[in-house]
C-alpha positions as CSV (number, residue, x, y, z in Angstrom):
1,X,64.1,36.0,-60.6
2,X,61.8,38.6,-61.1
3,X,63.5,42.6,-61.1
4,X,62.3,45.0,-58.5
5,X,60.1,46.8,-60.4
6,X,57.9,43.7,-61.6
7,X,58.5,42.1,-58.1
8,X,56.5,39.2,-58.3
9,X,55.4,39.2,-62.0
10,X,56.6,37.3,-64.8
11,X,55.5,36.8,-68.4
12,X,52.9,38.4,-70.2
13,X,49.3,38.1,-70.4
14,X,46.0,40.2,-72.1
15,X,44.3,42.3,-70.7
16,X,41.9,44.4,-72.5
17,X,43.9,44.1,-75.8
18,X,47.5,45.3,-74.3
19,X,50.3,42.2,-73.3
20,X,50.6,43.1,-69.5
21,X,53.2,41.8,-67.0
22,X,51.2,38.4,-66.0
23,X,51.5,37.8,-62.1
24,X,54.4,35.3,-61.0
25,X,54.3,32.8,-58.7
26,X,55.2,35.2,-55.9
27,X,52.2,37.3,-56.6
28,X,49.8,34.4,-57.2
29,X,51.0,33.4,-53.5
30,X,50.3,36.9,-51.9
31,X,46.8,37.0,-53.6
32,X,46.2,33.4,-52.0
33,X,46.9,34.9,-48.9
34,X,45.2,38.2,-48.9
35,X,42.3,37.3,-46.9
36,X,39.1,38.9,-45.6
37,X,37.5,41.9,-46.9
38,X,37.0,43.5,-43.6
39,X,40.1,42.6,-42.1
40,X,43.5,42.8,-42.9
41,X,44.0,39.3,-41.7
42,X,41.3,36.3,-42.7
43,X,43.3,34.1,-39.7
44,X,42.1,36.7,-37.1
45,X,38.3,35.6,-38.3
46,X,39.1,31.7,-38.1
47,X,40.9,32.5,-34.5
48,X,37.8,34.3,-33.5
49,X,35.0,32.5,-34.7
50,X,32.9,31.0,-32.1
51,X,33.3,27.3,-31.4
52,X,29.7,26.3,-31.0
53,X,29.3,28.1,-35.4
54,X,29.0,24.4,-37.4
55,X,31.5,23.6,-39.9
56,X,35.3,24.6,-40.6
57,X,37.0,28.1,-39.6
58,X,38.1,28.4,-43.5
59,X,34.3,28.3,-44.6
60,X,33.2,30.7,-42.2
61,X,36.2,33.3,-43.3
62,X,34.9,32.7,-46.7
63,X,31.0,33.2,-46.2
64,X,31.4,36.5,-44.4
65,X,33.8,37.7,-46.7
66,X,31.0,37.0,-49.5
67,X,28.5,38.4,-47.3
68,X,30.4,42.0,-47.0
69,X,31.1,41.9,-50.8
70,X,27.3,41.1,-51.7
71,X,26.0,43.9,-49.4
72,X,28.3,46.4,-50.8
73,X,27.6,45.5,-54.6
74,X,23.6,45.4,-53.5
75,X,24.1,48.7,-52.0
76,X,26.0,50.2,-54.4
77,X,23.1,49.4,-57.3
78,X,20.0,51.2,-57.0
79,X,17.8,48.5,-57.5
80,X,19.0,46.5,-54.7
81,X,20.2,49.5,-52.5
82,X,17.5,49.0,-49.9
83,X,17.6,45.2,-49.5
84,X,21.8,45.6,-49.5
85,X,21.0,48.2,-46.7
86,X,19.0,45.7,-44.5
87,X,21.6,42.9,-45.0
88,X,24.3,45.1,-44.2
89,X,22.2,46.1,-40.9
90,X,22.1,42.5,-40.1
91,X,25.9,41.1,-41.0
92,X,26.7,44.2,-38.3
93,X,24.6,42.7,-35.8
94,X,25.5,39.1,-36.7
95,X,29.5,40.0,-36.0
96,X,29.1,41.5,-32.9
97,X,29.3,39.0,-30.8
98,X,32.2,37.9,-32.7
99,X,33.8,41.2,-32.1
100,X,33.0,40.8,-28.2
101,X,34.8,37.6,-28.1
102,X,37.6,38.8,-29.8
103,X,38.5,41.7,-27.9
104,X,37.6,39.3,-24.7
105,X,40.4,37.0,-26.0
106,X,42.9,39.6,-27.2
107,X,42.5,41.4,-23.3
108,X,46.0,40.4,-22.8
109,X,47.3,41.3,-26.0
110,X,50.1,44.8,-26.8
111,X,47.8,47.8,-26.2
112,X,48.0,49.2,-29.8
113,X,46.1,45.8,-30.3
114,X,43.7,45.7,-27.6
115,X,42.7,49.3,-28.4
116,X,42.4,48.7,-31.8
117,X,40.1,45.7,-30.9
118,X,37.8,48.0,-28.5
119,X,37.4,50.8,-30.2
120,X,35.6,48.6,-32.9
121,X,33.1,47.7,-30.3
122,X,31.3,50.9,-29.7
123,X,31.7,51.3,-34.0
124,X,29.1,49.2,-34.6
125,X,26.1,51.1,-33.8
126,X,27.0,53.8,-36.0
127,X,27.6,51.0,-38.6
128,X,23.6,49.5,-38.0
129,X,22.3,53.2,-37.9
130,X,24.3,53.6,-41.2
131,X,22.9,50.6,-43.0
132,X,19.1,51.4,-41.9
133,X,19.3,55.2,-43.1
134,X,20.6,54.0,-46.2
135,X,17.8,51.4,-46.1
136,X,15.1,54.1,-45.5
137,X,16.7,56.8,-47.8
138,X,16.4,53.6,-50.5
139,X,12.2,54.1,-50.0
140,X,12.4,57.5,-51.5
């Protein structure tokens, strides 16, 4: 059993040429479960995807995940800062109906949840207008 201040970690393993605590079962299962990169929950983007999207729930979760992470790392590099920028743009308008649909569903959901839900709504636009002055800024 693994003592509170390792909680979840057992063994050893390298890591940049020190022996570290090497992540125990436990761990492994939390980082299995960790989920989207935009929400705190990947199940709330399989509950929410729309029905008529092709293919599974899971592979959905997973390609917008990789879509956020690949328009932050293209934004974050020079190079590909402008390009990042106009995906980024996109992926916000892409999930909005998603976002719509979701707070829809979650109408009769605790209020701390249902406001949570709208207030991302009107967050978008600054999100787009975001992306495309990064996108512009990028020209310069």
């Amino acid at each position: 059993m693994a003592d509170s201040a390792h909680d979840g970690l057992e063994g050893t393993a390298p890591l940049h040429g020190r022996t570290v605590p090497a992540p125990g079962p436990r761990a492994r299962r939390h980082a299995r479960h960790d989920g989207h990169a935009a929400l705190p929950r990947a199940e709330a983007v399989r509950r929410d995807r729309p029905a008529r999207l092709p293919g599974g729930p899971r592979t959905w979760t997973h390609l917008s995940g990789l879509a956020e992470l690949t328009c932050a790392a293209a934004i974050a590099l020079p190079t590909t800062r402008k390009a990042g920028a106009l995906a980024a743009a996109g992926l916000f308008v892409a999930v909005f109906p998603a976002n719509v649909k979701m707070a829809r569903d979650w109408r009769r959901r605790p209020l701390p949840l249902r406001a949570a839900v709208y207030a991302r709504l009107p967050l978008q636009a600054p999100l787009i207008a975001w992306a495309l002055s990064v996108a512009r800024s990028a020209d310069r």
